[in-house]
C-alpha atoms as one frame of an Amber mdcrd trajectory, in Angstrom:
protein
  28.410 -29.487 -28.921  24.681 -28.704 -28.421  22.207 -30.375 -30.475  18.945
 -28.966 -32.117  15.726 -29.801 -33.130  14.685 -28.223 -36.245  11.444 -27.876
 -38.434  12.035 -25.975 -41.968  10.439 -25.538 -45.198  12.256 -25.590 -48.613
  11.271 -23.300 -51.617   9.100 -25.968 -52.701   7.027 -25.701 -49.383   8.059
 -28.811 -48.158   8.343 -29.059 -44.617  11.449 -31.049 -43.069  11.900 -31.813
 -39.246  15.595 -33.515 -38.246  18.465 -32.912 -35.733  21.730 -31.329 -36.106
  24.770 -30.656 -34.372  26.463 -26.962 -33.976  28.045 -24.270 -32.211  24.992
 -22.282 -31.744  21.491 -21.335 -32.843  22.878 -19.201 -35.322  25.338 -21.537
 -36.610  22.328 -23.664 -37.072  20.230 -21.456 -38.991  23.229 -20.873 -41.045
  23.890 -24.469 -41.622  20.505 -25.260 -43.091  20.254 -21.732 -44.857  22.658
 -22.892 -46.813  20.907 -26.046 -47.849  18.192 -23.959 -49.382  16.425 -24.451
 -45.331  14.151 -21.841 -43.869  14.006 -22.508 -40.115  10.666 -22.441 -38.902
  11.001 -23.888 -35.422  14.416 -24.811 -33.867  14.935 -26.151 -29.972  18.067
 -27.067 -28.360  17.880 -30.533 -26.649  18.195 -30.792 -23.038  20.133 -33.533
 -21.738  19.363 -35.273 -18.627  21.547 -33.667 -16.457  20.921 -29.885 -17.673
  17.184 -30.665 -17.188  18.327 -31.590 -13.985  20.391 -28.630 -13.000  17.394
 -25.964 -14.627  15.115 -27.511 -11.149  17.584 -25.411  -9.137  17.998 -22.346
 -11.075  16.794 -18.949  -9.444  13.206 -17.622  -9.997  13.156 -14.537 -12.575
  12.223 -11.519 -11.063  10.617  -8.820 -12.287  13.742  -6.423 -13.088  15.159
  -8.937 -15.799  11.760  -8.586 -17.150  12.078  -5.007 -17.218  15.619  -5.301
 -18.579  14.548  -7.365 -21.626  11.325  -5.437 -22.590  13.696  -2.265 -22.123
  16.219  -3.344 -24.992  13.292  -4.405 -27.437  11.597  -1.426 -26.454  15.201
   0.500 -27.840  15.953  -1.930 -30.763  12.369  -0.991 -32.286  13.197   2.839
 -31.563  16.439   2.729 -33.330  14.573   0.489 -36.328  15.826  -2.535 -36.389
  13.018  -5.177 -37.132  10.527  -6.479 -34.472  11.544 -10.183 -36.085  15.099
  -9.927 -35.869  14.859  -7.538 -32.408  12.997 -10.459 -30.565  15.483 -13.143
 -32.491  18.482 -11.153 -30.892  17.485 -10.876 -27.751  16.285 -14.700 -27.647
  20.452 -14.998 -27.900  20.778 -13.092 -24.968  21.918 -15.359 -22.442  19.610
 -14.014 -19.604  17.205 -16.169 -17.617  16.347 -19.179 -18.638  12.648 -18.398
 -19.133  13.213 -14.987 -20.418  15.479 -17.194 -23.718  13.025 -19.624 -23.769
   9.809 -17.047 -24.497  11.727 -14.691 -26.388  12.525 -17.961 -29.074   8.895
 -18.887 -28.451   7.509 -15.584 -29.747  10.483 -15.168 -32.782   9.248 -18.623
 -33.660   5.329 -16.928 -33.771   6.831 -14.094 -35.792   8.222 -16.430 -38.120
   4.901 -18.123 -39.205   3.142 -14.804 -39.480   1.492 -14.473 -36.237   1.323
 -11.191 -34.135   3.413 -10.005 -31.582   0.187  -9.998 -29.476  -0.105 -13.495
 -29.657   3.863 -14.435 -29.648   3.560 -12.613 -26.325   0.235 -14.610 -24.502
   1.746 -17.607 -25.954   5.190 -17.229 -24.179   6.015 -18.267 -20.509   7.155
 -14.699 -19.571   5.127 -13.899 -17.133   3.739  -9.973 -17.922   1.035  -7.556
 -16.495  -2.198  -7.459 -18.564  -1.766  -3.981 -19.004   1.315  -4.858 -21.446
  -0.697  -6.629 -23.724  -2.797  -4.646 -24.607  -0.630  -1.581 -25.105   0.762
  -4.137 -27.225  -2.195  -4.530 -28.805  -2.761  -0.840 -29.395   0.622  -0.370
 -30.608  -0.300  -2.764 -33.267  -3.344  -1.644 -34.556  -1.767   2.319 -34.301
   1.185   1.425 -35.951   3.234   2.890 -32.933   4.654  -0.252 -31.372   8.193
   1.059 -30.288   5.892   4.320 -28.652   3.444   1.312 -26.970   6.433  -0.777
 -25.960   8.366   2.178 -24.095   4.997   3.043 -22.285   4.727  -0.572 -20.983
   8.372  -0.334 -19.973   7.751   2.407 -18.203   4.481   1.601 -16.047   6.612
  -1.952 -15.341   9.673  -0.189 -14.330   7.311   2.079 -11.903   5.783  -1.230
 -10.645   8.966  -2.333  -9.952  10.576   0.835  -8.666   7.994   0.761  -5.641
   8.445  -2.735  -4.437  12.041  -2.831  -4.251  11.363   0.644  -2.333   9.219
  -1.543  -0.191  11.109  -4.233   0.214  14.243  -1.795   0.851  12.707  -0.103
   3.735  11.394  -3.050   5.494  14.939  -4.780   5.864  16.118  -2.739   8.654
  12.256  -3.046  10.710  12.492  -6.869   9.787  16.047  -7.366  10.672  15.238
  -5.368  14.174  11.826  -7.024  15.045  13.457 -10.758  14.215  16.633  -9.833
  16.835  13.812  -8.254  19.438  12.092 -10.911  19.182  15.297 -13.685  18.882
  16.165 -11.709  22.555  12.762 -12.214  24.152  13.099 -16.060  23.413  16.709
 -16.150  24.376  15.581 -14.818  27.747  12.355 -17.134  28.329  14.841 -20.085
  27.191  18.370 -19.714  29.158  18.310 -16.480  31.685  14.638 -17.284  33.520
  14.686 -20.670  34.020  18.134 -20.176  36.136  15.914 -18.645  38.654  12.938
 -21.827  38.778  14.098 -22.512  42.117  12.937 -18.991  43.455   9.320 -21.286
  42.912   9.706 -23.401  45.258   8.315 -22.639  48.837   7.875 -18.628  48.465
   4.241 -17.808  48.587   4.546 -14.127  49.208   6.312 -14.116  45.620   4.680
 -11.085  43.354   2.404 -12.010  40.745   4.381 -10.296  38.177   7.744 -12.367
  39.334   5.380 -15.714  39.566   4.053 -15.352  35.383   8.106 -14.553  34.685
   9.364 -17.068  36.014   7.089 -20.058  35.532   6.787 -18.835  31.776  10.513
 -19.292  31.227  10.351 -22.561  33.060   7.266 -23.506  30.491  10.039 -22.307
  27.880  12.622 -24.345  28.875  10.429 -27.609  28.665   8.902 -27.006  25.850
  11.938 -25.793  23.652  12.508 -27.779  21.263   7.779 -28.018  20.627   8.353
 -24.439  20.328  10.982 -24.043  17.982   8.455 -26.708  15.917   5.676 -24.926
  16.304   7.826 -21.399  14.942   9.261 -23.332  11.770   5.160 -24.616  11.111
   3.751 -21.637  11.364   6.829 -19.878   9.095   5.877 -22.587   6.627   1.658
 -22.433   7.021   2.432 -18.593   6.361   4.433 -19.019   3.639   2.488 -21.430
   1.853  -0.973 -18.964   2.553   0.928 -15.942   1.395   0.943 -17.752  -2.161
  -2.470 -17.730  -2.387  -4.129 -14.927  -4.130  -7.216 -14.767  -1.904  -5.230
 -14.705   1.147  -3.433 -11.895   0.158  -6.372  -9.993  -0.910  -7.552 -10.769
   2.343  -4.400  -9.030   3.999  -4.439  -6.315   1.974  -8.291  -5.104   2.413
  -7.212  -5.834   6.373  -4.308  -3.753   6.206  -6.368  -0.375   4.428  -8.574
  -0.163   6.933  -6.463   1.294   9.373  -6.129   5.040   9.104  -2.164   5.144
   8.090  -1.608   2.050   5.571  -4.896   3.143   4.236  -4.136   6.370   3.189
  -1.028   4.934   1.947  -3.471   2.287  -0.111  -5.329   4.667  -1.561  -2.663
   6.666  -2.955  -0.320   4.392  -4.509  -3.660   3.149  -5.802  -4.288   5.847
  -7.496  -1.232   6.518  -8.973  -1.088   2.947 -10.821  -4.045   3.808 -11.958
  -3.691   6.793 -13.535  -0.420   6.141 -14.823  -1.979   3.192 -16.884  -5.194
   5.331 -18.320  -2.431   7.735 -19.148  -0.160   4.718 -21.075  -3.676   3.405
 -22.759  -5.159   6.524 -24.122  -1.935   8.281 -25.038  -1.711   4.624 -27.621
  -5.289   5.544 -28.588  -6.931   2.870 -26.212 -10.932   2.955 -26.031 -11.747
   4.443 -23.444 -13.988   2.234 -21.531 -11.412  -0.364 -22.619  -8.648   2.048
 -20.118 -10.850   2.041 -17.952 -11.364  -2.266 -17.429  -8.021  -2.521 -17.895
  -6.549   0.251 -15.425  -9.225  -0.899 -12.204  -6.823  -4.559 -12.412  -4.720
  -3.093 -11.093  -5.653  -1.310  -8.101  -4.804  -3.598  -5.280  -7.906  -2.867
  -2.435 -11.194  -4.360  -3.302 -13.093  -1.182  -2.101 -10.968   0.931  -4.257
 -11.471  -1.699  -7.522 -15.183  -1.686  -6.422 -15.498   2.087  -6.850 -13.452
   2.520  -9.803 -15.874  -0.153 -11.654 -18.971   2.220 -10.308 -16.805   4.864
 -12.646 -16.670   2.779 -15.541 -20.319   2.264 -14.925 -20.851   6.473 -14.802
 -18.628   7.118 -18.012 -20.886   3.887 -20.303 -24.010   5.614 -19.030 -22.824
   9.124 -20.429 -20.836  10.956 -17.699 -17.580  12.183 -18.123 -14.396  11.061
 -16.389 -13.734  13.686 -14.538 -17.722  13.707 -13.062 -18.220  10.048 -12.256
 -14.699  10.299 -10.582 -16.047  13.249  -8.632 -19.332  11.528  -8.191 -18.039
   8.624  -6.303 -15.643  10.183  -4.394 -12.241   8.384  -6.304  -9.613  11.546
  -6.306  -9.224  15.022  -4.245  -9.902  18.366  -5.318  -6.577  18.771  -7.240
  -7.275  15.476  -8.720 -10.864  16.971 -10.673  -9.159  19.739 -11.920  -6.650
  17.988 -13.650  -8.692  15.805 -15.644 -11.474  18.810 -16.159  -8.295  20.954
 -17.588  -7.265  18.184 -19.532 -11.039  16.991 -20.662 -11.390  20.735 -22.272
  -7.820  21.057 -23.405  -8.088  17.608 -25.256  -5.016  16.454 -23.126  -5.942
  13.459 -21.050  -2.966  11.618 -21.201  -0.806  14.180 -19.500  -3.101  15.392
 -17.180  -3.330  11.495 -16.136   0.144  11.131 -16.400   0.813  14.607 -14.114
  -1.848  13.201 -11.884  -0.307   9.382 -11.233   2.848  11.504 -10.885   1.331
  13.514  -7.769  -0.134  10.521  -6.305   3.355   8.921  -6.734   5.084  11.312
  -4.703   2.423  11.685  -1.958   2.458   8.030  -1.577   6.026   7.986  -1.725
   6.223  10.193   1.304   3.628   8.462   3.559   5.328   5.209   2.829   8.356
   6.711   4.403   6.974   8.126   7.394   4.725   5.066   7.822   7.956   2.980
   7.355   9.316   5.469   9.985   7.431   4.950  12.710   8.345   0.842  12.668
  11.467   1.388  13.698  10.995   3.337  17.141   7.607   1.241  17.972   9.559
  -1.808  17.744  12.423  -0.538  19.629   9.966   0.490  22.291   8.046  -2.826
  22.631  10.999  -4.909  22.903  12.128  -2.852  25.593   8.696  -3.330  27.708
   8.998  -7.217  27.191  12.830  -7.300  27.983  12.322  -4.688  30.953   9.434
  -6.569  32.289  11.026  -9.384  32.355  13.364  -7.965  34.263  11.520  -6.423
  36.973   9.809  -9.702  37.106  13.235 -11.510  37.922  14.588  -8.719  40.017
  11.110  -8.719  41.837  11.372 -13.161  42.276  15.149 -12.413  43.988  14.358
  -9.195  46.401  10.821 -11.282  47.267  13.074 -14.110  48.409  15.820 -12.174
  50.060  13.256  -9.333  51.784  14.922  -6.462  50.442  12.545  -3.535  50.679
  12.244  -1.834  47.227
């Protein structure tokens, strides 16, 4: 049976702290509610071996997040209680870390703080953007409406990496078996034919780098296959850190395709946060910080600040977006309709929804074109190593090609 820590207060206001044993965290509460107990704090105790077992435990990714936020998001909509929505889904069952934050911020709840601070206080590991539509929602008095608009700008977040990820299996899976052949080659297929080396000096150059690289191959095997796992592991460890990838990314928009593609998707997280902030009553120049976060290229994030620089010296959105050059035509007349029609949020929102589906579609034809260009430049590699070997064996037996 598991065992809890507990801190309560009694209708004196005196404060107790103890152990008990019981079914559950419920059965707990229970237990001391009827002593005349209010729980403020209560932890289950880890044993030795669980502690041990929760080191190997998958890392929580961000659709459980989603998931969670999702069913608060519904519980406050239906209204049921933001104390006893966060206290059910604590009970959940789910991750780990996602049980372990959600008690964290019903145990915040439960000495008065806000759900603003429950949330920085937990380990769940959230956007900045959630926060403070969190915040908003607070200080509007329309947390359910803030909530759903977080969910929603997460769930987008989410939608386009797994799209991402999705259409770079079959590229990855291909280039790793292209290249897998290639070494398969070098290794056992070239070397067989070392001994066309040895006394043949009218042997082609092409034939002579073939073979004497897949003799260098067959030496050096098992350096090579060290070399392959350190430089999987350097690149592993460097894609953790943040300023590496920044560095890939601002690499990657500079040529003319991915850019585009950049720029676009850009765009659309952009504008689909402005549109979550102000539609929750968000300053504006408060949007406007808050929205450039996320924007992934640092030319991009540097030209959006120049905006927020525009709209605090007196422009309007719509100008300083034109003035620096952020949006196309379509984009300007969107937010001009929407600055004279007092409707910014849904112009925003109709505007991160076109610059969704434009990026959507250059992704896939960007994604497109892996596919055949790796096909093709395994087949130059295989086929010149070919011609190479075919070359080393006519060379030797002065057939006339």
């Amino acid at each position: 049976m598991p065992e809890y820590e507990y801190q309560a207060v009694d209708r004196s206001g005196q404060i107790f702290r103890g152990r008990l044993e019981s079914e559950s965290e419920a059965a707990a509460v229970r237990a001391l509610g009827a002593e005349g107990r209010t729980v403020i704090e209560l932890n289950e105790r880890q044993s030795a071996a669980a502690a041990g077992q929760g080191l190997l435990k998958r890392r929580l990714n961000g659709q459980e997040i989603v998931v969670a936020f999702n069913e608060l998001a519904t519980l406050l909509e239906s209204g049921v209680a933001l104390a006893d929505a966060v206290r059910a889904l604590s009970r959940g069952a789910r991750h780990p870390i996602l049980d372990a934050g959600f008690a964290s911020i019903s145990r915040e709840l439960l000495r008065g703080g806000s759900l603003l601070d429950a949330l920085r206080g937990s380990a769940i590991p959230l956007p900045e953007y959630v926060f403070q539509l969190v915040e908003a929602g607070e200080l509007s008095g329309q947390l359910p409406q803030s909530l759903r608009q977080a969910v929603g700008q997460m769930e987008y977040d989410q939608q386009i990496a797994t799209e991402i990820r999705g259409a770079l299996i079959y590229p990855a899976i291909l280039i790793f078996a292209g290249v897998a052949a290639v070494l398969l080659v070098f290794v056992f297929v070239v070397p067989q034919f070392s001994n066309l080396l040895e006394d043949n000096e009218n042997l082609p150059l092409l034939a002579e780098i073939v073979l004497r690289s897949g003799v260098w191959f067959d030496s050096n095997r098992w350096e090579l296959a060290g070399a392959l796992i350190a430089i999987a592991a350097i690149l592993t460890l460097l894609s953790r850190q943040a300023a590496v990838r920044q560095w890939a990314i601002d690499t990657l928009s500079v040529f003319p395709v991915l850019g585009e593609w950049f720029s676009e998707s850009d765009t659309a997280r952009w504008a689909a946060v402005m549109s979550a902030m102000l539609s929750t009553r968000v300053e504006l120049m408060d949007a406007l910080g808050l929205a450039s976060q996320g924007v992934r290229t640092s030319r991009r994030k540097a030209r959006l600040d120049q905006v927020t620089s525009d709209v605090r010296g007196g422009a309007s959105l719509s100008q300083a977006l034109e003035k620096r050059d952020a949006l196309t035509a379509t984009g300007y007349n969107l937010l001009r309709a929407g600055e004279q029609a007092g409707k910014m949020p849904q112009m925003l929102l109709a505007l991160a929804t076109l610059y969704r589906q434009n990026s959507s579609r250059r992704m896939k034809r960007t994604l497109s074109l892996i596919e055949p260009l790796a096909v093709v430049i395994i087949g130059v590699v295989l086929g010149t190593v070919m011609i190479g070997v075919v070359l080393a064996i006519t060379s030797i037996n002065e057939i006339p090609i």
